[in-house]
C-alpha positions in Angstrom: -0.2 -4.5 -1.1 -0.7 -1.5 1.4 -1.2 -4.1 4.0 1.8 -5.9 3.3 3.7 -2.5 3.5 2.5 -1.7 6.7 3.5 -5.3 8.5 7.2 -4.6 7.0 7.2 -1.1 8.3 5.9 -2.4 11.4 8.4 -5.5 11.2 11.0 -2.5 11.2 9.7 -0.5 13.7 10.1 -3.4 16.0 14.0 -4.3 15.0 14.7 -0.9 15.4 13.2 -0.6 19.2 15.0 -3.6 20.1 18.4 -2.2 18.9 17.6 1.1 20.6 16.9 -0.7 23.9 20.1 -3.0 23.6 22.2 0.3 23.1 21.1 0.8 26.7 19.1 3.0 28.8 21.1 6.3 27.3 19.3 5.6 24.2 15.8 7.5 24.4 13.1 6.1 22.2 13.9 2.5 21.9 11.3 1.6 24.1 8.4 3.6 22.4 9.6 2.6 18.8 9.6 -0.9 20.2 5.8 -0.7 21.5 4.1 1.4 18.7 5.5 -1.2 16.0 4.8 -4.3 17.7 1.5 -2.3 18.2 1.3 -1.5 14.6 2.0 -5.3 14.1 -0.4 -6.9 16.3 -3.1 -4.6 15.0 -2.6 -5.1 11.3 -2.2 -9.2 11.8 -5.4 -9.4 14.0 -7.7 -6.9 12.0 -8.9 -9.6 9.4 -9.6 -11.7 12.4 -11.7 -9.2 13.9 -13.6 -7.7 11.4 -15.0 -11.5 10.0 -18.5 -11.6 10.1 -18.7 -15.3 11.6 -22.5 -14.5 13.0 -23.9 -14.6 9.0 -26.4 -17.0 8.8 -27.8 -17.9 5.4 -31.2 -17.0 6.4 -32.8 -14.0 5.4 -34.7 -12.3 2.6 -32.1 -12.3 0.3 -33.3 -10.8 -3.2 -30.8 -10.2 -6.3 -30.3 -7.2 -7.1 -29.2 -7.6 -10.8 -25.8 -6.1 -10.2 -22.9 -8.6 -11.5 -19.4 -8.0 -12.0 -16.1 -10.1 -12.1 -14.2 -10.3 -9.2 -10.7 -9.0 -9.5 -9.2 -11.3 -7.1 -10.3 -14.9 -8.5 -11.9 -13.4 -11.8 -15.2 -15.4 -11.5 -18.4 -13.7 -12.2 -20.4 -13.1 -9.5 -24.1 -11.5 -8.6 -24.7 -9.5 -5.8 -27.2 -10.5 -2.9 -29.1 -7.9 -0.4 -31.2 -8.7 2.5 -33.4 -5.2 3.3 -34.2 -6.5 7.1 -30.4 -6.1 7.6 -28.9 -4.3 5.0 -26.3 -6.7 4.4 -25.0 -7.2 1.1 -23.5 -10.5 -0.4 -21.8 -11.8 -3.7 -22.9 -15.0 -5.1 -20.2 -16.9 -7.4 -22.4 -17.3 -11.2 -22.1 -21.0 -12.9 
């Protein structure tokens, strides 16, 4: 939800610059308001991209660690996983 307030925020942000800058050059602003929402924009769409952890390998000493809990978003049960030579932590869907 926040992020989806943010991208129309920053959806704004950007309509407004480019009506500021088609006002013409009297218009001060339009130009920043313009860049820090299509910076805003770029930022938010690209952060899930970024932040994927695509080097996770199933290897590893992963040991239960009797923690369970239904997840929220798809409302399976699932146990949680922790490797101690990384310190990673993953969640296993249950049967």
């Amino acid at each position: 939800m926040l992020r989806s307030v943010v991208l129309i925020f920053a959806c704004l942000a950007v309509a407004l610059g480019v009506y500021l800058c088609a006002k013409g050059p009297a218009v001060a602003g339009g130009i920043q308001t313009l860049l820090g929402g299509a910076i805003i924009l770029v930022g938010t769409l690209f952060e899930r991209w970024r932040y994927r952890n695509r080097n996770a390998s199933s290897a590893g000493t992963w040991q239960p660690t009797g923690e369970r809990f239904v997840d929220p978003g798809t409302g399976q049960e699932v146990e949680v996983l922790y490797d101690p030579d990384s310190g990673e932590r993953r969640y296993r869907p249950l049967p």
